[in-house]
Phi, psi and omega in degrees: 000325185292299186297341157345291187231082148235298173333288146355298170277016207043046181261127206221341162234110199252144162235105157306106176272015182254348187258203213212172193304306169260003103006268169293294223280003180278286172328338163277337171289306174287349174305296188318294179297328182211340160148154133279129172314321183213152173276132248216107175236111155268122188280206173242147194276024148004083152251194201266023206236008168287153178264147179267008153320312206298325166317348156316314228266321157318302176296290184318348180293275209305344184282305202293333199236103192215009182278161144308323200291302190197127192205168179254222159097355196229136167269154165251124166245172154259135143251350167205189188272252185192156183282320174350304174255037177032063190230359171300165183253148178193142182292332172227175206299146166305130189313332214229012199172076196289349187251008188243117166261346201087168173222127195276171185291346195217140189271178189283328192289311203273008177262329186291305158325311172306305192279346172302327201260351160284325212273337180292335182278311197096030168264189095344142175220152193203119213230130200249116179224070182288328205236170202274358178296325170273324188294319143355270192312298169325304154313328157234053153245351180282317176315340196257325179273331174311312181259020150277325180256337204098175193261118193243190180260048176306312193026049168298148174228138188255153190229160204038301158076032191300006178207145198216188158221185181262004185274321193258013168291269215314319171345295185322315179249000131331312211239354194065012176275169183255133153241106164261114165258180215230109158282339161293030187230349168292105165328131189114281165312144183033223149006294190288109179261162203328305222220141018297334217279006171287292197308301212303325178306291196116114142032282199272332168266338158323321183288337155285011192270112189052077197248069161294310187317300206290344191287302229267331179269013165236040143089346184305140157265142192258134150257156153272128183232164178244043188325055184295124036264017189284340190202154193305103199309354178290121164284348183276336176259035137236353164278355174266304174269011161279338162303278175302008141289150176272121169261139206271359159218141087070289188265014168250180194290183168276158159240339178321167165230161203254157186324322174297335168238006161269349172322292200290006158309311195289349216211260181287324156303334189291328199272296192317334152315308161311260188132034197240015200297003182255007184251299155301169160085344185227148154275122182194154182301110142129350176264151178310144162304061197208083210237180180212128178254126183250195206255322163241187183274118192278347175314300185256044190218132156355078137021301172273022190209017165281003144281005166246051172257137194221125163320128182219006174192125176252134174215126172245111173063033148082028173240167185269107195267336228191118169202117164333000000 
């Protein structure tokens, strides 16, 4: 049901960033028997109370899952929470909990560790880092594998990064990471309201808040995601709130993207996530079949009025996944 409706949604490539070995091997069973709606990459799960023996169990993913269809190759951390429960790492103190920073899951020393010995297997690492303190930290745990293994074509990725700095924006293209964001997750978009997590930043962090803008005009690639179920799995009401964003005072930057790029957040940044931009993600002669035909030109449709652009025939791997 769940790839149903992704499919539903004109969704034709998914990465479930929570799952495990038996997962894929559920996904392979329904591959055999009747097909996947959409194509499927699951990492391996890393927490922190694991030994880095356990990492075999990763390598073995990716060796055994290896289709277009359905594949591995990547491990997942947590390094923090949310800011909600003040549980994100943030380099000074919370606006709001002057004696608190958060606390990670991982001390900075067993994260360095962590990603040199991922980064040696040749997988992807991919690290859920909201407060900038984790972001910090991840980035220079990517830094300790470039100059431990050497500098490879790696696309380790920090995933959300909702509060960032300015020593560490250029890092991202530097270092080759990926910044995957959430266009539904700034307060204030869609749903989501202003508060706690305006005041809990603070001011002085706003300009740097969900900084979609400023990571992609500083050479990064930005992807777009739904971190669904937390916000909604429709890409057309997060290409809408990436359009329709607002900065929240007067004097901090725009962060918004203009349609044409929040498309490709959804669509070529994604394959390129992936490592597939030379198979996927654009229509072009010779690339996977795997489009969405929508109900209007979204090209000529309102900005505040692109959620009533509706998916109405979906095709993954040149089959119909999907027809209003």
């Amino acid at each position: 049901r769940g790839l149903a409706w992704c499919a539903r949604h004109g969704i034709t490539s998914i990465q479930n960033m929570d799952g495990n070995l038996y997962q894929l091997e559920l996904l392979a069973e329904i591959d055999a028997e009747e097909g996947l709606p959409c194509r499927v990459k699951i990492p391996f799960h890393y927490k922190n109370f694991m030994t880095l023996d356990m990492l075999d169990k990763a390598s073995d993913m990716a060796e055994r899952y290896n289709s277009e269809w359905l594949s591995s190759g990547m491990v997942k951390v947590f390094y923090d929470g949310v800011l909600d429960s003040w549980t994100a790492v943030m380099v000074e103190p919370y606006a709001d909990r002057l004696d608190w920073v958060g606390e990670p899951l991982f001390t900075p020393q067993q994260f360095i560790d962590l990603a040199v010995a991922v980064d040696r297997r040749g997988l992807q690492i991919a690290v859920h880092s909201i407060g900038d303190g984790a972001v910090r930290a991840v980035l220079d745990g990517y830094e300790a594998a470039q100059k431990a293994n050497g500098k490879r074509d790696s696309r380790h990725r920090v995933e959300h990064i909702e509060v960032t700095t300015t020593a560490d924006v250029p890092r991202f293209a530097e270092l080759g990471v990926i910044a995957s964001m959430q266009p539904p997750h700034p307060p204030g978009a869609m749903d989501f309201p202003l508060e706690p997590t305006v005041s809990r930043i603070g001011p002085a962090r706003w300009p740097l808040s969900y900084a979609w803008r400023t990571l992609k005009d500083a050479g990064a690639h930005v992807v777009f995601a739904s971190d669904w179920p937390v916000s909604p799995i429709d890409p057309i009401l997060g290409i809408q709130a990436a359009v329709l964003r607002k900065p929240w005072a007067e004097s901090d930057p725009d962060q918004s993207f203009s349609l044409h790029e929040a498309i490709a957040g959804y669509t070529i940044e994604g394959a390129y996530a992936e490592f597939a931009e030379h198979r996927k993600g654009t229509l072009k002669s010779g690339y996977m079949a795997d489009l969405v035909v929508l109900s209007m030109d979204i090209e000529n449709t309102a900005p505040a009025d692109l959620h009533k652009v509706r998916p109405v025939t979906t095709i993954c791997g040149g089959k119909v996944t999907y027809q209003a």
